[in-house]
Rosetta silent file (secondary structure, phi, psi, omega in degrees, C-alpha in Angstrom):
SEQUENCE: XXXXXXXXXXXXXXXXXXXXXXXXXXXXXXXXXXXXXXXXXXXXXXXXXXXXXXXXXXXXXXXXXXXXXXXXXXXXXXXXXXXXXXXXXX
SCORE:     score description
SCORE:     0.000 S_00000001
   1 L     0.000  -50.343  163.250    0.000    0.000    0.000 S_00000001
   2 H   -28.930  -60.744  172.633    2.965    2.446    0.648 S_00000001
   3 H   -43.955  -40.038  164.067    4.317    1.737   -2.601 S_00000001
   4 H   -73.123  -30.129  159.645    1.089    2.851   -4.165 S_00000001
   5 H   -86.187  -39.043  155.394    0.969    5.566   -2.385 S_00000001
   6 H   -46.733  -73.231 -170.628    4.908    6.962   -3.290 S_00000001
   7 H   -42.048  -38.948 -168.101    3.559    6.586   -6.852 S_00000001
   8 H   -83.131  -22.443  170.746    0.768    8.855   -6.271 S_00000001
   9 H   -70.452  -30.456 -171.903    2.785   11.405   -4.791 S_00000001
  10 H   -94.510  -34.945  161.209    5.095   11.619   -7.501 S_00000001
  11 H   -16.495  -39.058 -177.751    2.415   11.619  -10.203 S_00000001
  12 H   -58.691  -72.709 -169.853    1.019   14.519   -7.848 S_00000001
  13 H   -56.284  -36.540 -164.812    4.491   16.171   -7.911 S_00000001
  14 H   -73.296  -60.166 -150.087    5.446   15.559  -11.347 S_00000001
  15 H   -73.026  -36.541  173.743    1.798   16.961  -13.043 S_00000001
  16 H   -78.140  -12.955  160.522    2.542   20.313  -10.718 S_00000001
  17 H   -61.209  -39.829 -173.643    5.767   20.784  -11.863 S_00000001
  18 H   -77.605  -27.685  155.331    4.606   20.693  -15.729 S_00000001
  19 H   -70.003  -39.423  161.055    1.983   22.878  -14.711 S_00000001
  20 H   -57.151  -63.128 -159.377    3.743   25.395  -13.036 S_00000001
  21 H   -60.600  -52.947 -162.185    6.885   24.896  -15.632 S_00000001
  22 L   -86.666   -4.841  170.813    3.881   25.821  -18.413 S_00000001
  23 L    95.244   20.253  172.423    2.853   29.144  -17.060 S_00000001
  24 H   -64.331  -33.940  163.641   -0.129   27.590  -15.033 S_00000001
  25 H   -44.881  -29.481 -169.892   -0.010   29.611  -12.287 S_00000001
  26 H   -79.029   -4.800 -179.713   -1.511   32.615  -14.299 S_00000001
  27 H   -65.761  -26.189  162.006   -4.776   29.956  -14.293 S_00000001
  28 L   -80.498  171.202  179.491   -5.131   31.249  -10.627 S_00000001
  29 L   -98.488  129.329 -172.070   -6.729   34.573   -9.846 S_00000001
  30 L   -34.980  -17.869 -172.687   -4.380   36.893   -9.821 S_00000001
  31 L   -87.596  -12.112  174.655   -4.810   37.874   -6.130 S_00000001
  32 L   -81.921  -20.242 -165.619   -3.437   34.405   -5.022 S_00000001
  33 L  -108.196  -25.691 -161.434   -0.035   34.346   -6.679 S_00000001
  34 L  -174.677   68.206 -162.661    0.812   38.422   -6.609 S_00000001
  35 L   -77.155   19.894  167.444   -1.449   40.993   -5.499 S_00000001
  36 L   -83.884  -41.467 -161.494    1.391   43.662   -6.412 S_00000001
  37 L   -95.632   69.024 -166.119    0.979   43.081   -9.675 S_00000001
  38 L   -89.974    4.642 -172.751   -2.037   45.017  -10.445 S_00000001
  39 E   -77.360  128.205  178.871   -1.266   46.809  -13.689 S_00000001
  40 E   -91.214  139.986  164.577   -3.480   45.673  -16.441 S_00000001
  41 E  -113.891   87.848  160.818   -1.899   44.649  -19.825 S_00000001
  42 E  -104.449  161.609 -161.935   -4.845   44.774  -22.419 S_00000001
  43 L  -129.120  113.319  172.304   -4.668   44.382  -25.855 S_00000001
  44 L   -26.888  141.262  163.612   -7.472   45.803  -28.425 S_00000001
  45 L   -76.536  -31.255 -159.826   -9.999   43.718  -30.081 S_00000001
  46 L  -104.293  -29.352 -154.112  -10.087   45.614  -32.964 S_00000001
  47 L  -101.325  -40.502 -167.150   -6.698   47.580  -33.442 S_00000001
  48 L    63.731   54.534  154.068   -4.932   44.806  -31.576 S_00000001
  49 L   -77.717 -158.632  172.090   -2.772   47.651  -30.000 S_00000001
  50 L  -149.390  109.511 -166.055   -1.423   46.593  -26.296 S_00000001
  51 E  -109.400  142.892  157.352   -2.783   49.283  -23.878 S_00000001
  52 L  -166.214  141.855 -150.332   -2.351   48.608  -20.147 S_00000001
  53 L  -112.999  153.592 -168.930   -4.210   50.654  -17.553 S_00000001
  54 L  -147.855  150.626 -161.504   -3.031   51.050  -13.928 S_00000001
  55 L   -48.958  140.745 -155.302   -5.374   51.865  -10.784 S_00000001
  56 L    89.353  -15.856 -172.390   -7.307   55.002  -10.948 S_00000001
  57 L   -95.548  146.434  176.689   -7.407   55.376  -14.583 S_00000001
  58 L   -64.233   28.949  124.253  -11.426   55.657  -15.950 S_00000001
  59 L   -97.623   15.874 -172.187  -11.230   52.003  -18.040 S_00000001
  60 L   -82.349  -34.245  178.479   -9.235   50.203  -15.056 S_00000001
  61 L   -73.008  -47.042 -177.023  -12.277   48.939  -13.348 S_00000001
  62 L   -78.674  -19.328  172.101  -13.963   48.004  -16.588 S_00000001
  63 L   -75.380  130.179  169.809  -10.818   45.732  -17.822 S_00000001
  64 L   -91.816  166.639  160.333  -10.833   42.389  -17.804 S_00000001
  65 L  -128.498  120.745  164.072   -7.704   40.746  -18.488 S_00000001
  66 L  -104.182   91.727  175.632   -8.082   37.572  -20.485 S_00000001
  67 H   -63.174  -63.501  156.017   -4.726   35.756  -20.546 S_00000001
  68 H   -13.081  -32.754 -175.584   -6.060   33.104  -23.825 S_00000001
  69 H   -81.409  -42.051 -170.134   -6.103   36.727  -25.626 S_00000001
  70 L   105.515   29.689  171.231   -2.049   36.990  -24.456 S_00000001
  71 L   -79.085  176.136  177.996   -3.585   39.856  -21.823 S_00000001
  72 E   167.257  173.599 -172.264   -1.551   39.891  -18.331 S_00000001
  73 E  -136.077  129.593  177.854   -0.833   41.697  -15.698 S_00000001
  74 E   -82.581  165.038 -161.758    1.963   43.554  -14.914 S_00000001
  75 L  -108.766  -44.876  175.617    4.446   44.383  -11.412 S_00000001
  76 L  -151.817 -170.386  173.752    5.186   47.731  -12.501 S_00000001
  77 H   -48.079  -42.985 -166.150    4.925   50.813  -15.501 S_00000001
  78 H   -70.565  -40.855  178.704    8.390   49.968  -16.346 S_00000001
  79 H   -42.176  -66.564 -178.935    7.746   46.098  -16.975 S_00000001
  80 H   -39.545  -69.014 -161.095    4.716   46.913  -19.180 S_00000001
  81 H   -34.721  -68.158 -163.267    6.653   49.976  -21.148 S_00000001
  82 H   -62.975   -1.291  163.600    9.706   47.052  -21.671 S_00000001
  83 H  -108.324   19.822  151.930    7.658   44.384  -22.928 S_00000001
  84 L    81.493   35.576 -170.900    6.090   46.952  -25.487 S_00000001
  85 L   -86.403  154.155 -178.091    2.859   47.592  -23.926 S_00000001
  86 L   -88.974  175.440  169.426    1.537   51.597  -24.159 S_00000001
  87 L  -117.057  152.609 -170.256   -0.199   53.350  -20.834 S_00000001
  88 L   -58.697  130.270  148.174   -4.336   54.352  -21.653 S_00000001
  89 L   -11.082  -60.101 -178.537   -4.985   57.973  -22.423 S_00000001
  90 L  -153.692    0.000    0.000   -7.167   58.552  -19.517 S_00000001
């Protein structure tokens, strides 16, 4: 029974490493893994710029971020700026 039980552990271990390893963690809500990192990185439907809004600005409350789109959320201005996102308007 031990033996059977080792196995399940690594099987355990193993499928959260490949999940992790794969960027799974962003599959959690964002407030579990990094609640610093509140800057939204959205990206138009239609122009398919990459806009990302930071707290206080009038669309920040209305963004969703959909990571399947390649949306995310950012740690600070400068991260967004250097991965070649703009900051919203207003």
């Amino acid at each position: 029974m031990a033996h059977m039980s080792n196995f399940g552990l690594i099987v355990i271990a193993s499928s959260t490493a490949a999940f992790l390893a794969m960027g799974g963690y962003t599959l959690l809500p964002r407030e579990l893994w990094d609640p610093a990192c509140n800057i939204k990185g959205n990206i138009s439907i239609s122009s398919g710029i990459r806009i990302f809004h930071v707290p206080g600005q009038y669309d920040y409350d209305s963004t969703r971020i959909r990571t399947d789109y390649g949306e995310r959320w950012f740690c600070s201005e400068a991260d967004a700026r250097n991965a070649g996102w703009r900051k919203a308007g207003r």
